[in-house]
N, C-alpha and C positions, 0 to 999 in steps of 0.2 A: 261834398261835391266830388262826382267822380272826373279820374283825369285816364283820357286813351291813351296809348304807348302810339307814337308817332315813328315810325320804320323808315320814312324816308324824308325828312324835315326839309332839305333843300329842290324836293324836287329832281335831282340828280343820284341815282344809287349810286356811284361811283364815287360822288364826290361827301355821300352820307357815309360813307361804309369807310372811307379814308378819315374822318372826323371820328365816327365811332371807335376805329382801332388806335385811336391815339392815347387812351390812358394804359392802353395792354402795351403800347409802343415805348409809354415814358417807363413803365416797368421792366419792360427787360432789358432796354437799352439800358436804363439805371444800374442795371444787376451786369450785365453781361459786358458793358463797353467802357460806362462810366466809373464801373464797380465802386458803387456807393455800398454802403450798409444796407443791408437786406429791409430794414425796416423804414430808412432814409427812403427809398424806392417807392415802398408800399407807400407810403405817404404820401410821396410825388405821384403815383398814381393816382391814390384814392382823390389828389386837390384836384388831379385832371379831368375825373370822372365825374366828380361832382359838378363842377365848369362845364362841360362836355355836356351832363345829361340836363344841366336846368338852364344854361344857356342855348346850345344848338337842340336840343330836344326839346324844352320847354316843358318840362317836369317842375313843378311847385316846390320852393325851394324845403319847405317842412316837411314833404315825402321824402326828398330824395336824402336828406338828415337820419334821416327815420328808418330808411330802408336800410343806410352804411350801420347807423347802431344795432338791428338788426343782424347785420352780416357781422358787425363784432360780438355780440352775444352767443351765435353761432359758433365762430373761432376761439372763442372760451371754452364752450359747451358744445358739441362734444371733443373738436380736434386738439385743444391747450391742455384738456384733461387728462386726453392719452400721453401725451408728450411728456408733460411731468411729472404723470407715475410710472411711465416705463421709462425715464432717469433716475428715479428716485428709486425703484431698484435693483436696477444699473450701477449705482452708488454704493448700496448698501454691500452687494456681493464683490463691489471692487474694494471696499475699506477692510473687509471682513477676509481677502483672499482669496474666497470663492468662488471668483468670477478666474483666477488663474489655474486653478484644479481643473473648471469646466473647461478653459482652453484648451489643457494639456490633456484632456478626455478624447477634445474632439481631432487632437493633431494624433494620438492613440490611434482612432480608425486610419487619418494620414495624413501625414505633414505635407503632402504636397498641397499647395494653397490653391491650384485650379479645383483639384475634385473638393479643397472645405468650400467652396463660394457654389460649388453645384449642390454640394448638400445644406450649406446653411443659406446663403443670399436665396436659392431655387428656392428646393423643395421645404425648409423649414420656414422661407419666410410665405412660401404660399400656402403653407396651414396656417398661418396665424392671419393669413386674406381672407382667407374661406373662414373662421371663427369668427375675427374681429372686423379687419375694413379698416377704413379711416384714420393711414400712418402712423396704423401697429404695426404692420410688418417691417417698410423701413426701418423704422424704430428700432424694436428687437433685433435686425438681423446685421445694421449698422453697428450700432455698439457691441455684438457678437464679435463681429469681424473686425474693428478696430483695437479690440481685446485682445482678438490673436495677434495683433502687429502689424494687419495689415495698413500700408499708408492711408492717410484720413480720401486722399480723393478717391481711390481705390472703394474704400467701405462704404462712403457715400454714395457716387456714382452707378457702381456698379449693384447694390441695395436697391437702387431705382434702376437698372435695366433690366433686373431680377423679377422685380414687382409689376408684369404687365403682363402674360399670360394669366393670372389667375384672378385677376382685379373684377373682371364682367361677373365672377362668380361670387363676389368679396362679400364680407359678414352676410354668411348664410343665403347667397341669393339674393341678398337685398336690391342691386342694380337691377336685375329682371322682373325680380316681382313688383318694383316699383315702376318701372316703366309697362307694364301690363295694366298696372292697374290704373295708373294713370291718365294711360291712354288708348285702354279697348283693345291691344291686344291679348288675346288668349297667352296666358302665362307658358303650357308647358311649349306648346309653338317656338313662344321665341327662344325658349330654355333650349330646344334644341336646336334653332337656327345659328344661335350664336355656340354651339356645340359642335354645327358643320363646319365652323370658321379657324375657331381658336386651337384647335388641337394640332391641326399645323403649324401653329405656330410656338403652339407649348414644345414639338419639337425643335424648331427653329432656336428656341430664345435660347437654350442651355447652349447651342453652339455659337450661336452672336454673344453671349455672357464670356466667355471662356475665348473667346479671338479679338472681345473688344479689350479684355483683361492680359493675354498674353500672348495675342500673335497668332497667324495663320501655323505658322510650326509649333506654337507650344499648343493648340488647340488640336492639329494633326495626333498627337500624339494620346491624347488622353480619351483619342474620338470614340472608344467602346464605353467609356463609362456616361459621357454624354449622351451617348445616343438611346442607351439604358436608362437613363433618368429620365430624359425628354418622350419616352415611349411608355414608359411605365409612370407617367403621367398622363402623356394625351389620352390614353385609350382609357382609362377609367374615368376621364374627362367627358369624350364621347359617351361613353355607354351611358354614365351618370346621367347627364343631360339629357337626352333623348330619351332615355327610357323608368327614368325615375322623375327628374326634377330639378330643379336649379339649387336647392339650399344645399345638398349636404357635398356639390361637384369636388369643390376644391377642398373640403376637409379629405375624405376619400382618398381623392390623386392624389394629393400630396402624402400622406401618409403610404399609399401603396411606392411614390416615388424614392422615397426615405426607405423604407425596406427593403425595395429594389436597387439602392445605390448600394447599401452596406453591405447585402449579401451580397453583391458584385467585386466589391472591395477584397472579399476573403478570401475569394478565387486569382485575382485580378490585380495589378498594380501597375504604371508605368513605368519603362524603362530607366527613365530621366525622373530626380526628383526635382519640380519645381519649388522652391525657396524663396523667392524674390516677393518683395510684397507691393510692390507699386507695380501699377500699369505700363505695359512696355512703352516708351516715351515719354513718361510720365515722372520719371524718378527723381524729380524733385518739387513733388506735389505735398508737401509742407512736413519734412520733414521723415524720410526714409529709414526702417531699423536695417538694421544688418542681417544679413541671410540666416533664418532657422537654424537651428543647427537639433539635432536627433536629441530627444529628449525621455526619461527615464518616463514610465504609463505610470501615474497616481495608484496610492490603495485602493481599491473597488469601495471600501467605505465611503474613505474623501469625497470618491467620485459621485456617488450616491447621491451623500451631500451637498457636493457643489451646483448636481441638477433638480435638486427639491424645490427649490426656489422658481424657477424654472418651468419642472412641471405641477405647482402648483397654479403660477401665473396658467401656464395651456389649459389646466382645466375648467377653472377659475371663467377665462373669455369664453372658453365651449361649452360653458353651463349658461352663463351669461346671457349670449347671443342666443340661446332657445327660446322660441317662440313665446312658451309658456310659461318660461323664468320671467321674459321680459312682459308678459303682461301682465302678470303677479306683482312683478315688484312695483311696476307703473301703478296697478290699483290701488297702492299702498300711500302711494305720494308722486304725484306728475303735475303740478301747477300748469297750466295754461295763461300764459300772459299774450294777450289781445295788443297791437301796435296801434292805438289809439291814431286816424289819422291817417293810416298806411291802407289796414284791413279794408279790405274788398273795395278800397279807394281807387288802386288802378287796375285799369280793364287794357289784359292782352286783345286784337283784336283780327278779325282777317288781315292778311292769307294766313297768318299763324295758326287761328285756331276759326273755325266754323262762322261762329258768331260771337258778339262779344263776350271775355269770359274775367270776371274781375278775381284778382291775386288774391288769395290770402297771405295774411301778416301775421301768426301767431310766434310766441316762442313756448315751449314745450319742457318746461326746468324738468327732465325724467334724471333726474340725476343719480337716483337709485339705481337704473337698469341700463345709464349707460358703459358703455365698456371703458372707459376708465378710470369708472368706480370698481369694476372686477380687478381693474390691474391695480389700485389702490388696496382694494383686502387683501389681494393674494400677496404684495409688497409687505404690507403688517404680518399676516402670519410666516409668509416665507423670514421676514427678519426676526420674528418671536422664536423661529423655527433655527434660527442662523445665531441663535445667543443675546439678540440685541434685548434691551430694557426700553421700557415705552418709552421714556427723558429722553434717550438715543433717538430713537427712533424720528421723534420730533422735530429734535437740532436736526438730524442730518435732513427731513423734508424743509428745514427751513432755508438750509444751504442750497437745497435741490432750485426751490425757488429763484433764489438769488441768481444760483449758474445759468436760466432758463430766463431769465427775465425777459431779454431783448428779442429772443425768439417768439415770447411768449404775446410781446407788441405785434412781432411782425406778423404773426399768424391771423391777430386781431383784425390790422390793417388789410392783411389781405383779402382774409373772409369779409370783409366791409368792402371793399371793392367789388370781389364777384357779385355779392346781394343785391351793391347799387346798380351795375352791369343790368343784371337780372331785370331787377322793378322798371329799370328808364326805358329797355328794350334796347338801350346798344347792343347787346350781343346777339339779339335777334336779326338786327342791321348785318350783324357780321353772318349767320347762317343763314339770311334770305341772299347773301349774293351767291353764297354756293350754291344755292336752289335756282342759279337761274345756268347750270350749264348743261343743259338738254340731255343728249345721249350721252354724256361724260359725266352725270351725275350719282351712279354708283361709285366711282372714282371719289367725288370731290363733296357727295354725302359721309361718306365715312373721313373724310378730312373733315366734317364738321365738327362730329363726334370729337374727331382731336381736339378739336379745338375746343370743345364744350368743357371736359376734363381738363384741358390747359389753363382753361380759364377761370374755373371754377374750383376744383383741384378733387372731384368725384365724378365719377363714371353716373352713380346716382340719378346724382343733379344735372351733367350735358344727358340724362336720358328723359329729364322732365322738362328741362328746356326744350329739346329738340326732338324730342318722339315722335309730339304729333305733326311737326312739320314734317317727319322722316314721311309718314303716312300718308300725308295731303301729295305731296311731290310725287312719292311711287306710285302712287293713283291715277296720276294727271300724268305719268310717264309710261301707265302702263308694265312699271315693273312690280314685283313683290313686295307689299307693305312687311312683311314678317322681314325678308331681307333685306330692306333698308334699315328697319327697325333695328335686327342683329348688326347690321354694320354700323349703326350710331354709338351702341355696348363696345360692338369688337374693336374700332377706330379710334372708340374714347382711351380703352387701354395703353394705349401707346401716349397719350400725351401724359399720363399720372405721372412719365418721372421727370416733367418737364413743366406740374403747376406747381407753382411759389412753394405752397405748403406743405408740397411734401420733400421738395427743396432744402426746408427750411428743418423741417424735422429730421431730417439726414442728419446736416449741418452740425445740428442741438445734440444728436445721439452720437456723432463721432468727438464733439466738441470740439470741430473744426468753425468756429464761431469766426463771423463777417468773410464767409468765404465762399456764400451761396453763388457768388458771380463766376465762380469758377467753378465750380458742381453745376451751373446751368450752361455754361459753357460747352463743356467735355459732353453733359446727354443729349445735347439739343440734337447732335447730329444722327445718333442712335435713333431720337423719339420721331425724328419725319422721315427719316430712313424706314425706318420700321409701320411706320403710318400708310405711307405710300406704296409699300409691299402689299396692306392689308388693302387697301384701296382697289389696287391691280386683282387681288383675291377676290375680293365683292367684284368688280367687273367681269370678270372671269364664270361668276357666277352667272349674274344677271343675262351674258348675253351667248357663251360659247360650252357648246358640247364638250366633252360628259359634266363640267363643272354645276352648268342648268339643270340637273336632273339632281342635286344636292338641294335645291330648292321645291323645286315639285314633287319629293319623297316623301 
């Protein structure tokens, strides 16, 4: 028996939509006020949610079961699998020394610690968005940075204010071509509306990264290498999108960004060297080193070796994530598990979608072709490669496990909340009230998108949730489906450093452990700050010369 998703249960949207945001309320209140244990939280949520959607929504209670085990199989597969192979090695290159050689490579180009977080937090963590996706880049560019010394909130944090211009483009295009295909619109369309949008901001964020990091004077200072970075990024950003396609945007930028910073480097240095590794204000965010100090450049062998590992891993996801790797390896072995129960059990229904459209509920075991199964081999060989013996090898992924455990719950938990979200249509509850604010809805559309990403903790998914309500609304408003559509992608980025899981994978990569209430704290302000600029951007579009003509080109 099929069961409808119910939008407004009490008859009052007002008083539904305040009932719906209450499991996303016990969450972050939990993280942020209560500061409970990140998984403590997820828990309290997830009992809320579940209460929330089969008591006030009247969801069946073996669905809504069904749909949270679902959301934790998810949060195993694929986001727990990245997390603990890029600790695991993380690990390897930190026991072995290697991972100190790589820092002192990267303090080589410059120990000043703004321009390392432009070049590794920016531009090195947005090619591994554009390969991988799915908090690998935090990942990586976290424990990079906490490598160098910088303070854990610092590498955290700022990992995630890092991580949001290049997210709409993340593993290969995936965000775009999945909300195309999803929901009717023409792929390369939106590939470039959201191409009109973000490139402003790819210049924006290196200077918001670098003044949330050190101050309007320590940001003053360093403003030619920024601006260098952030332009030698946007524009190949643009071009890519617009005139090629969405998969290959953000491998591209970033690599032309990286090139462009270093050769700016060799001409180029600031006056002042920054040293400090915590956040201005911040300097006693769990435990401060002492100021750099000018350090001898490693053999060119060492160094060699210290980034083999490294760029075995880069290659490794950028083979991975091809098209044609990942359907090779899928025909090899991809089980399809059916949700007995769940499957095409409930039906999204108007104004959401047209007519009624029932959910699927599979799970998808591609565990071959997903991406951290590639950071999994390249960890084996980069450690074969590093001296280890397989017996090593083993111990240290059993240890890896052990250090990972609680994150490895909280991830569970959270992914099992968004899924439940998903299936009961609470979260639908929550973007049908932004759909009802008339001409202010380019504005407070792309806050859904935040919120979709906030909630779920992929740009992706707030783009298959909310697409085609983006489409029904711009329709009925009269303004551009492609531009709403782009602002749902461009407005979800801003909330990625502000969902639980990628929170949480910061946390696990800096081994700043039980401290996500304070990492959600320090971005929150950043992630609706930044939201709400893009917001004003989308309106700007929709309604006022010359910005309107970015839309109709």
């Amino acid at each position: 028996m099929t069961w409808q998703q119910v939008y407004d249960p009490f008859g009052n949207m007002i008083v539904s939509t305040l009932i719906a945001a209450i499991p996303v309320a016990v969450l972050l209140i939990g993280l942020g006020i209560v500061r409970l244990r990140a998984h403590i939280a997820a828990g309290l949520g997830l009992i809320a949610a579940l209460a929330i959607a089969i008591v006030a929504f009247g969801m069946p209670t073996p669905m809504a079961t069904k749909a949270a085990f679902l959301g934790a199989l998810t949060g195993l597969f694929p986001i727990g699998w990245i997390v603990l192979n890029v600790i695991f090695l993380h690990q390897l290159t930190t026991q072995n020394g290697s991972f100190r050689v790589l820092q002192e490579s990267i303090a080589g180009i410059t120990e000043d610690r703004r321009l390392q977080l432009l070049l590794i937090a920016f531009a090195f963590g947005a090619f591994f968005e554009g390969a991988a996706g799915f908090g690998t880049p935090v990942a990586v560019t976290a424990a990079l940075l906490i490598g160098l010394g910088f303070s854990p909130l610092a590498a955290s944090g700022l990992s995630l204010i890092a991580n949001t211009a290049p997210v709409a483009y993340g593993a290969l295009g995936t965000p775009i071509i999945t909300l195309a295909k999803v929901h009717g619109y023409d792929v390369y369309e939106i590939s470039a509306m959201v191409g009109r949008q973000l490139p402003f901001f790819s210049v924006l964020v290196p200077f918001w990264l670098i003044w949330a990091f050190a101050g309007w004077r320590g940001m003053k200072e360093v403003w030619p290498a920024i601006l260098v970075t952030g332009v030698s990024f946007a524009i190949p950003q643009f071009l890519v999108s617009n005139f090629i396609g969405p998969e290959l945007v953000d491998v591209i930028a970033a690599l032309c960004s990286m090139a462009a910073l270093v050769a700016f480097l060799k001409v180029w240095q600031p006056r002042r060297l920054w040293t400090s590794a915590s956040i201005v204000g911040h300097e006693d965010d769990g435990g401060t080193p002492p100021p750099a100090t000018p350090i001898a450049r490693p053999p060119r062998a060492e160094v060699i070796k210290a980034w083999t590992p490294w760029v075995i891993l880069t290659v490794s996801v950028f083979v991975w994530g091809l098209p044609a790797v990942k359907n090779w390896l899928n025909s090899l072995w991809a089980p399809k598990f059916v949700i007995e129960g769940l499957h095409k059990m409930v039906e999204k229904v108007p104004p959401v979608v047209p007519q009624p459209t029932p959910e699927s509920a599979e799970f998808v075991f591609s565990v071959l072709s997903m991406t951290g199964t590639a950071i999994f081999v390249a960890a084996i060989i980069g450690g074969l490669v590093m001296g280890y013996r397989l017996p090593a090898l083993f111990k240290s992924y059993g240890r890896t496990l052990w250090l990972v455990r609680y994150s490895l719950l909280t991830i569970v938990l959270m992914l099992a909340l968004g899924t439940l979200t998903r299936y009961s249509g609470l979260d639908t509850t929550l973007g049908l009230a932004f759909a009802t604010t008339g001409m202010f809805y380019p504005f407070f559309g792309t806050l859904m998108g935040w919120l979709g990403v906030a909630l779920t903790g992929s740009d992706t998914a707030s783009n298959v949730l909310f697409g085609g309500m983006q489409k029904v609304a711009a329709e009925q408003l009269g303004l551009s489906p492609n531009l709403m559509g782009a602002a749902n992608s461009s407005g979800g980025v801003m909330g990625k450093m502000i969902d639980a899981q990628s929170i949480v994978v910061a946390s696990t990569a800096t081994r700043w452990f039980h401290h996500e209430g304070d990492i959600l704290r320090y971005v929150f302000f950043h992630s609706i700050a930044l939201a709400c600029l893009m917001g004003i951007f989308v309106t700007l579009q929709a309604y006022v010369p010359p910005f309107t003509a970015m839309v109709i080109w």
